[in-house]
Structures are given as structure tokens and as C-alpha cells.
C-alpha positions in Angstrom: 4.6 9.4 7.9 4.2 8.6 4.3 1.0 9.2 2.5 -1.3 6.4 2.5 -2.3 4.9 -1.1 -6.2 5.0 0.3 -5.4 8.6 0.6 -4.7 9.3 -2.8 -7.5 7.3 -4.0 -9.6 8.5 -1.9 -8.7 11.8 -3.6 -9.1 10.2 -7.1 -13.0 9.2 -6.1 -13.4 13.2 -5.0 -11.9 14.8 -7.9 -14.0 12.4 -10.5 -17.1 12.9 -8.2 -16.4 17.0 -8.7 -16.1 16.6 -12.4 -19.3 14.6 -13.0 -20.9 17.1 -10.4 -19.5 20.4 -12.8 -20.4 18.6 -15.9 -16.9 18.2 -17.3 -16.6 14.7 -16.8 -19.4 12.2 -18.9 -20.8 10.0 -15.5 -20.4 6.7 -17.5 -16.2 7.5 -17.8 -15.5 7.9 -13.9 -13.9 5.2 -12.7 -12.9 5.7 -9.2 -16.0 4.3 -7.4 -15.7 1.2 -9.2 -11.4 0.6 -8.7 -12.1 1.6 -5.3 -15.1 0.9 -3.0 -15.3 2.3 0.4 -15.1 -1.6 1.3 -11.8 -1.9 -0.1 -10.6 1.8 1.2 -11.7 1.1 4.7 -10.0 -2.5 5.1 -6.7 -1.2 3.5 -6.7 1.7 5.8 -7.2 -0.9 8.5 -4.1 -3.2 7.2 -1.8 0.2 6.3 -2.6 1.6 10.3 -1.6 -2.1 11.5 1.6 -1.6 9.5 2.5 1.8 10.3 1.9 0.4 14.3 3.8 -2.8 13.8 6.7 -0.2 12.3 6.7 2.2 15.0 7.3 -1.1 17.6 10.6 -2.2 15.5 12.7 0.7 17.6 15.7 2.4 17.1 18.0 -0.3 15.4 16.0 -3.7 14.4 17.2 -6.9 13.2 16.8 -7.5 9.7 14.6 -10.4 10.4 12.1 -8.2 12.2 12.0 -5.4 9.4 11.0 -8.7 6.9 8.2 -10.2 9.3 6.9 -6.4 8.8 6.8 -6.6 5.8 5.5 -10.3 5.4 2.5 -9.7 7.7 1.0 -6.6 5.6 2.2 -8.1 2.2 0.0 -11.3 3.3 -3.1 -9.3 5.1 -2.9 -7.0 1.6 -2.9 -10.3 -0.3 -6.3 -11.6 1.7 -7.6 -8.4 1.0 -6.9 -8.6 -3.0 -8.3 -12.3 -3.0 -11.6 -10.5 -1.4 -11.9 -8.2 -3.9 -11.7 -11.1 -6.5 -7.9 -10.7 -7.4 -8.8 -7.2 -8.5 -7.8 -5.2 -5.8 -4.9 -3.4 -6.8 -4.0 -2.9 -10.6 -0.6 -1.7 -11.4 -0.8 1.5 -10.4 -2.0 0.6 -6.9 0.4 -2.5 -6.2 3.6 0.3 -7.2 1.9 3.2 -4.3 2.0 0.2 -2.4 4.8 -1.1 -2.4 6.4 2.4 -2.6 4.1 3.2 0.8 5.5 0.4 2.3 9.4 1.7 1.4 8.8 5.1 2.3 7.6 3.8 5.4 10.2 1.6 6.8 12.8 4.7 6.0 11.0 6.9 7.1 10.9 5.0 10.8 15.2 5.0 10.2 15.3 1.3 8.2 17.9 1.6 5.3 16.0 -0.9 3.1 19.2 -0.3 0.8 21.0 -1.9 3.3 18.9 -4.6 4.1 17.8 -5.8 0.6 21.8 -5.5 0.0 22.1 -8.1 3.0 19.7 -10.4 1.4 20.7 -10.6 -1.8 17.7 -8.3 -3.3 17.4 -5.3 -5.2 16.5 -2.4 -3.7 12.6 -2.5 -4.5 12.0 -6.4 -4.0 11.6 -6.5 -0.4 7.5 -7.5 -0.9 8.0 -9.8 -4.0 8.8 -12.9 -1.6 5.4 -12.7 -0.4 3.3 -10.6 -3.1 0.4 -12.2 -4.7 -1.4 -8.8 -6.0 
């Protein structure tokens, strides 16, 4: 399974954290805590693990139609959680670990999204955009 985005933020929060802690960091330049509050960690985590279940139910050869309501449902529970967080959830950094979560994913459960975003007349990294608000 793919590295979770919460995951490497969650490392982001440590490593600022450390740096205040050691002195090498000036407390009023990390960041971390602010672009990502445990509240936003722990309900991402939540919509990511509903994902990677919902993936692990497609089986061995699913219909492209299937693969897309996968991806609909956690593009639309991540967009809820964005519109929580004020529209400020995810900054461009976050929305491309996303979307590249969400990818690595889907092939890594045996979906060629190559194949599939070639069947539906997408380019290979649009398969969220239909849905996408953050």
C-alpha cells in the first residue's frame, strides 16, 4: 500500500517540532501545526482508510465504472473535508500527494489507470478532476 499523505505530514509536524525543540528552527517560522491540525490528519486518515477498503472490495478485474465511483466517493468525502477546514485544507502540495495517493493506489490494487483514463477520454492524471473541488 501507498504511503498516506497524513503520513508524510504527519512527519512534517515532527521534524518542525524537533527543530524548534534543538533551537535551529525560530518557533514563529514552523508551519506544520497550522497547515495541518490533528483534526484535519485524523479525518483524512479516516476518508484515505475508507478508500484504501472500498479499493481492496473492487477484486481482481473491475469495471471501469466501479474504479470511477472509487474514486468519486473519496474525491467528494475529501472535498467535505476541505469545505470544513474553510477551503484551506489542502494547498498545492497536498491536493498533488493526493491525487498521486489516490493513483498509486488504484495500481497498486492491479487498476491500469493508463488504461482506464485512455477509455474515457482523460489524460493519465485527471481521473479526480471530474469531481475535485480542493
Amino acid at each position: 500500500m501507498p504511503k498516506r499523505p497524513t503520513d508524510v505530514w504527519r512527519e512534517h509536524v515532527a521534524e518542525e517540532a524537533a527543530a524548534v525543540a534543538a533551537g535551529t528552527l525560530d518557533p514563529e517560522c514552523a508551519y506544520s501545526t497550522e497547515l495541518f491540525p490533528v483534526s484535519l490528519l485524523t479525518v483524512t486518515d479516516d476518508v484515505l482508510a475508507a478508500f484504501e477498503a472500498d479499493v481492496a472490495a473492487l477484486g481482481g478485474s473491475p469495471a471501469d465504472d466501479d474504479v470511477l465511483g472509487v474514486v468519486e466517493r473519496v474525491v467528494l468525502e475529501l472535498n467535505r473535508v476541505n469545505e470544513a477546514h474553510d477551503g484551506a485544507a489542502y494547498e498545492t502540495d497536498e491536493r498533488e500527494l493526493l491525487c498521486a495517493y489516490i493513483d498509486d493506489t488504484l495500481v497498486a490494487a492491479g487498476v491500469d489507470v493508463e488504461a482506464l483514463t485512455e477509455r474515457q477520454g482523460l489524460g493519465r492524471h485527471e481521473i479526480t478532476d471530474r469531481w475535485r473541488e480542493w
